[in-house]
N, C-alpha and C positions, 0 to 999 in steps of 0.2 A: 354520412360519417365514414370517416377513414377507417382500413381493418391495418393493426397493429400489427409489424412477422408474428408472426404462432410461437416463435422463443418467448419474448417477452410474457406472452400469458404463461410459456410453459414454468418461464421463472417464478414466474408467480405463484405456481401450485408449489413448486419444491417450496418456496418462501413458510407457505401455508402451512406443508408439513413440516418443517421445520418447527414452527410455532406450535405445533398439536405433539410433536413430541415433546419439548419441553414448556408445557401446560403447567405443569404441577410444580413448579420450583421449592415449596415450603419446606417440605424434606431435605432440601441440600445443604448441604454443609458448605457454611459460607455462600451462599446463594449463586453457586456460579453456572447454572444450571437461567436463572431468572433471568442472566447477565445474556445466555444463550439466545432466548426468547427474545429477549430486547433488540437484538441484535436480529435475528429473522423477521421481527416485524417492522424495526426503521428498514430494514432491505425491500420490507413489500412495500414500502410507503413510497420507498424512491419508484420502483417502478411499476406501482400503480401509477404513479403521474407522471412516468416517460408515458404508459400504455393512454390515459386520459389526451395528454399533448399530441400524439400523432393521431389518435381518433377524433379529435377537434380542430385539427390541421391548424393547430399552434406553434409557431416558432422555436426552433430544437437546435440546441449547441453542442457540435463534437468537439468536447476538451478534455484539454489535457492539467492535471492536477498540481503541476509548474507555473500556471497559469491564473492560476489564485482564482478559484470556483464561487469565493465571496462577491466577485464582480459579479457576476453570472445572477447570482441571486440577488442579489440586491437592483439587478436591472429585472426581476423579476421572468426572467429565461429559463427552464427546464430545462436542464446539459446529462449531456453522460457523457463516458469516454468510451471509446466503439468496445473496449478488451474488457472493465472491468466486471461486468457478471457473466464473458465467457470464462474467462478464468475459476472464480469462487465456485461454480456449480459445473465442471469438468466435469464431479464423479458420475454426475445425470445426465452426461449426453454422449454424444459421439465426435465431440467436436477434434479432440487430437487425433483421431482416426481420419476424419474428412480432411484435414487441416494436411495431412500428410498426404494425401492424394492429390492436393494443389501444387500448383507449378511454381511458388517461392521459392527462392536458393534453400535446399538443407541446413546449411550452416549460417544461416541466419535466426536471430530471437525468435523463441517461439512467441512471445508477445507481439511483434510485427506479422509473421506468420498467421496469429489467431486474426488480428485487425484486418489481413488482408481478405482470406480465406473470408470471414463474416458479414466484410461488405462482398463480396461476389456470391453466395452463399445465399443472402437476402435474410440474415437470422438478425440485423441491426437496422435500427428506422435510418430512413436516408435522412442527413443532419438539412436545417437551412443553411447553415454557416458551419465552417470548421475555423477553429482555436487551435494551427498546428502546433507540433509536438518538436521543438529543437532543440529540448535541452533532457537528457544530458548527451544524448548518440546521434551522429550521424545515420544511421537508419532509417529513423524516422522517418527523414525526406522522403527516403524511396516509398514507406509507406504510402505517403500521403500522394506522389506521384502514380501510385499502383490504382488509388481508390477514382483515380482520374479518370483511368481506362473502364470502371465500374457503367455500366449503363444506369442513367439517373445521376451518377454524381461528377457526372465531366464537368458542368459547368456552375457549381455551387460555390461563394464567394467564401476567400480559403484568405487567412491571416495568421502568420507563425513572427513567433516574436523572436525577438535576436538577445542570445543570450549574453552578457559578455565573458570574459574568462576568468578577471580578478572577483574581490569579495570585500573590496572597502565600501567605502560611502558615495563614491563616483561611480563604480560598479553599477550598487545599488540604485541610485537614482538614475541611472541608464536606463535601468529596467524598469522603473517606476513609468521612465515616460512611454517606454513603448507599451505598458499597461492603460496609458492616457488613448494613445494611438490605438488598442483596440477595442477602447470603451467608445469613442468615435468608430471604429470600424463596424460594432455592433447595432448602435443605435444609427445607422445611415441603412442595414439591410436587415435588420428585425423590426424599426418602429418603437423598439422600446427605448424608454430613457432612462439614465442612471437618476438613480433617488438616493443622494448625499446623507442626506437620514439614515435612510433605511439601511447604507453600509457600516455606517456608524454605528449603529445596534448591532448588528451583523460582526464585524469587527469585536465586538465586547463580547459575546458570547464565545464566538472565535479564542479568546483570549481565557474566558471560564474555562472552556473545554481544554485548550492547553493546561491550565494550572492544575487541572483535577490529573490530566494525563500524568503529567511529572510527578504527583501524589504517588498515581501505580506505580510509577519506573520505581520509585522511592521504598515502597513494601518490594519491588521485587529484587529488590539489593539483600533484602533479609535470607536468612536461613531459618527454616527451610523456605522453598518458594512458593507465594501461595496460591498459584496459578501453574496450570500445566502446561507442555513443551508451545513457547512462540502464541499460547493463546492471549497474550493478553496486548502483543506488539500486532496479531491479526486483526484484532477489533479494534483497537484504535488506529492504526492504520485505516482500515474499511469503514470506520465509520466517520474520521476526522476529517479523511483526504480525496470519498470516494462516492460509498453511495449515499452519502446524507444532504439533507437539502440544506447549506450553508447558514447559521442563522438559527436555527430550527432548536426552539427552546428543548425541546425531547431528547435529542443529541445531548444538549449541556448535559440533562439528568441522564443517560446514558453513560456518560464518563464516572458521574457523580456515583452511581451505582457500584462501577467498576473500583473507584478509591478505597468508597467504604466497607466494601463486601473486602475487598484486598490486608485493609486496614484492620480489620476487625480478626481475621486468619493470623496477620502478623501478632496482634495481642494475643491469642489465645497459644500462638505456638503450630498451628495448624500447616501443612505443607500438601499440597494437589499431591505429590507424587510421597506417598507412605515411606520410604526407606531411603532420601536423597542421598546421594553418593559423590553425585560428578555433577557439575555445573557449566556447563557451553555456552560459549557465545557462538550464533550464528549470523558471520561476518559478510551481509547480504542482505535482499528483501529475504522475505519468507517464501517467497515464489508458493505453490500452486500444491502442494503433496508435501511440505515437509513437516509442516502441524498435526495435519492426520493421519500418512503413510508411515512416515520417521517416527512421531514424540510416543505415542503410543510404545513404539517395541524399545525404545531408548530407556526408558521409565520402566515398564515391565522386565525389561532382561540385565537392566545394570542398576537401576533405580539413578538414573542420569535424567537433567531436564536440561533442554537448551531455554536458557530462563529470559534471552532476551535476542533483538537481531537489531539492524541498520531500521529496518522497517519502523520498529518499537522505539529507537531514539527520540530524543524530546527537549533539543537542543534551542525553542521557539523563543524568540522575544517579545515582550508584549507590544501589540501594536499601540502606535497613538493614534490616539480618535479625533485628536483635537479639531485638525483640518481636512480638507479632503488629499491636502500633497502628504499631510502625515501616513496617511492611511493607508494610500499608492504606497508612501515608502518602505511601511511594515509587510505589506504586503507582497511587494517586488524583494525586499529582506528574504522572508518567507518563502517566496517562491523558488527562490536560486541559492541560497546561503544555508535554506535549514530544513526544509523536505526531504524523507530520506533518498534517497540512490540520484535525486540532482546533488545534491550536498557533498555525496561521496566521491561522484566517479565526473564533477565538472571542475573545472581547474587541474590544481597540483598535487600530490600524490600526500600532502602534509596531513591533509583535513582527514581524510581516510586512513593515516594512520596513526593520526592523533585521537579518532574515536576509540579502534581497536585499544589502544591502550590506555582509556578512560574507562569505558568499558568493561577492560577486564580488574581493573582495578575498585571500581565500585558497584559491580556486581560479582564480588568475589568467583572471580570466573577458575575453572579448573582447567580448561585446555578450549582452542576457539579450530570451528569449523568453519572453513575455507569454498566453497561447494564452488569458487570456477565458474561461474554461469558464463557459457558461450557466447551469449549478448553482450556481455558486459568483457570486450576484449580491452578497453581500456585499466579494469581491474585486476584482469589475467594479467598484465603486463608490470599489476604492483607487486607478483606473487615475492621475487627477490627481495622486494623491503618491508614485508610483511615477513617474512622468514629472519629478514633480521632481526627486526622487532623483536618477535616473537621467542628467538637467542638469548636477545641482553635481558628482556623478562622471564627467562627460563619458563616458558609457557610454553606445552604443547600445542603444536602444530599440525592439524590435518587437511591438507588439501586434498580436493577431486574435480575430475573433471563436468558437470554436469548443464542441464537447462533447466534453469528452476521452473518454467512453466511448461514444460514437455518431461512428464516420468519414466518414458519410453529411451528416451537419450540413455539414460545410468538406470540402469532397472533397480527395482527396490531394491531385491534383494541382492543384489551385487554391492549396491552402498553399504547393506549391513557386513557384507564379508570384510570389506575394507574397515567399515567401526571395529569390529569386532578384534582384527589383526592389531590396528593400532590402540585399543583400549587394553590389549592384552600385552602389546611392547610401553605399556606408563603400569603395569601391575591393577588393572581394576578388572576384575572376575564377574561375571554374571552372577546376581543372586542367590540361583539356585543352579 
């Protein structure tokens, strides 16, 4: 039997603790404590069965989440993407310390940087197949060029789909077909074959878990909010797009949880943060420290939530089941038109800031935080029409420079020097 890296089990423990802290949910008000739990143990579900797959030397997909992870499962394949539980469990390791001592450009994503460093590193099972990554940066490539020079994974059979750059119906079924092209790519070097059923169901659940998600987005438009800073665009993010197994009726109630527990806060009046004040939109993923470094002192020193991000958007369309080109087509939709940060930062500058200003409008936003992530120089580059925007709505404006998934870039507390100046030039005073 194969031995799994030592990360993988190591995740596992944190997963565990995670779950034994929040054991006891009954007590919580609005149960978002339960919602925690849930959430720690679809994490160990997923990689118990990466760690199961490579100790069985089972067939294993490095993909990427543009890629529509429903194919994946429905060809019954265990995938991950090499970054996403280096990222979520940072606070437990040493990884942006090791990550910096690698030979990567500086001024490159720390997201590229963790994938590179991890496959040289040996902390990620070596894939059979990779599902590159080409949409929405240029980056990428290099990533996937870097993992080449990896011992073990020079000569792994590597397929990167070609994104296109409009967002009609032509677009769309572009991408559907090269979706076709690596359902054939898969089942010629894994053995497995696509089960039209089984994406069918797959698809439908897909489609629950969307409707219940928009449910949240829906309580979180309420005042006050009933969720705390970006937690509720982290979990469905991470559990819609990331670690959950595609399909997987748990996930549905997972969502289902998140609605009602949401729903119930908004009838009674309830709000996560006791004395709301200021409402942010965070105009970006969530990246890696801004839920639990940032929402915490935001809350406690201003009584400010940032109630929603790009990440937490829920712009999905239902798929159709009908056929199997239907489902390619909701799904190649999905993949390129309505995932957050492919959505935003692939095409034209329209989409990205036609959110921002949906956004602030239906989650009565106070003023929208800008965070510049260095990766994302295609978004640096919208800052001018974000500032206009942002003018004709008389809506404050904070930009900074930072890497959402490197804390070390903007140090905590320098980001708070900067909140702080500009919370104090729009008149809003710490609590106490």
């Amino acid at each position: 039997m194969a031995k799994a890296p030592e990360r993988l089990y190591q995740y596992a423990e944190v997963f565990k603790g995670g779950m034994a802290m929040t054991a006891e949910p009954a007590e919580a008000v609005g149960g978002i404590p339960k919602i925690m739990h849930e959430n720690f143990r679809l994490a160990l579900k997923h990689v118990n069965r990466l760690i199961e797959t490579v100790e069985n030397d089972e067939p294993l997909v490095s993909e990427w989440y543009g890629n529509t992870c429903e194919i994946y499962a429905a060809m019954d394949l265990t995938h991950f993407c090499p970054v996403d539980l280096i990222i979520p469990t940072r606070p437990f390791f040493d990884s942006i310390d090791r990550m910096h001592e690698d030979d990567t450009p500086a001024d490159s994503c720390a997201l590229i940087r963790l994938a590179v460093w991890g496959a040289r590193a040996g902390i990620i099972p070596v894939p059979t197949v990779v599902t590159g990554m080409l949409e929405p940066c240029d980056a990428q490539s290099l990533m996937h060029e870097a993992w080449e020079t990896v011992p073990g994974w020079e000569n792994i059979p590597t397929i990167s789909l070609d994104p296109p750059y409009g967002y009609g119906d032509e677009d769309i079924q572009y991408f559907a077909d090269q979706l076709k092209r690596e359902i054939d790519f898969l089942e010629e070097h894994t053995g497995h074959k696509m089960d039209w059923d089984e994406l069918r169901r797959i698809c439908e659940e897909t489609n629950k878990i969307n409707s219940y998600w928009d449910d949240v987005n829906h309580c979180l438009m309420q005042k006050p909010c009933p969720f705390h800073s970006l937690q509720a665009a982290e979990w469905g993010w991470t559990q819609a797009l990331h670690v959950n197994w595609p399909g997987d009726p748990e996930v549905t109630e997972f969502f289902k949880l998140m609605a009602e527990t949401a729903a119930d806060m908004v009838e009674k009046g309830i709000g996560a943060v006791e004395n709301e004040q200021v409402r942010i939109l965070w105009a970006d993923l969530n990246g890696s420290w801004a839920e639990a470094e940032l929402g915490p002192w935001l809350e406690e020193t201003y009584g400010a939530v940032m109630v929603n991000s790009f990440a937490g958007r829920t712009p999905y369309s239902v798929i159709d089941t009908s056929t199997p080109e239907s489902m390619l087509f909701g799904l190649a939709r999905k993949g390129i038109n309505e995932v957050p940060m492919i959505r935003q930062a692939r095409g034209t500058v329209d989409t990205f800031l036609q959110d921002v200003k949906d956004m602030c409008r239906d989650y009565q936003i106070d003023c929208v935080f800008f965070p510049n992530h260095k990766g994302h120089k295609d978004q640096g580059g919208n800052i001018g029409y974000l500032r206009e925007l942002c003018r004709e709505m008389e809506m404050p404006l904070l930009t900074f420079s930072s890497d959402i998934f490197d804390p070390t870039f903007l140090p905590i507390d320098e980001l708070k020097r900067i909140i702080a100046t500009f919370f104090e030039a729009q008149g809003w005073k710490p609590l106490k």
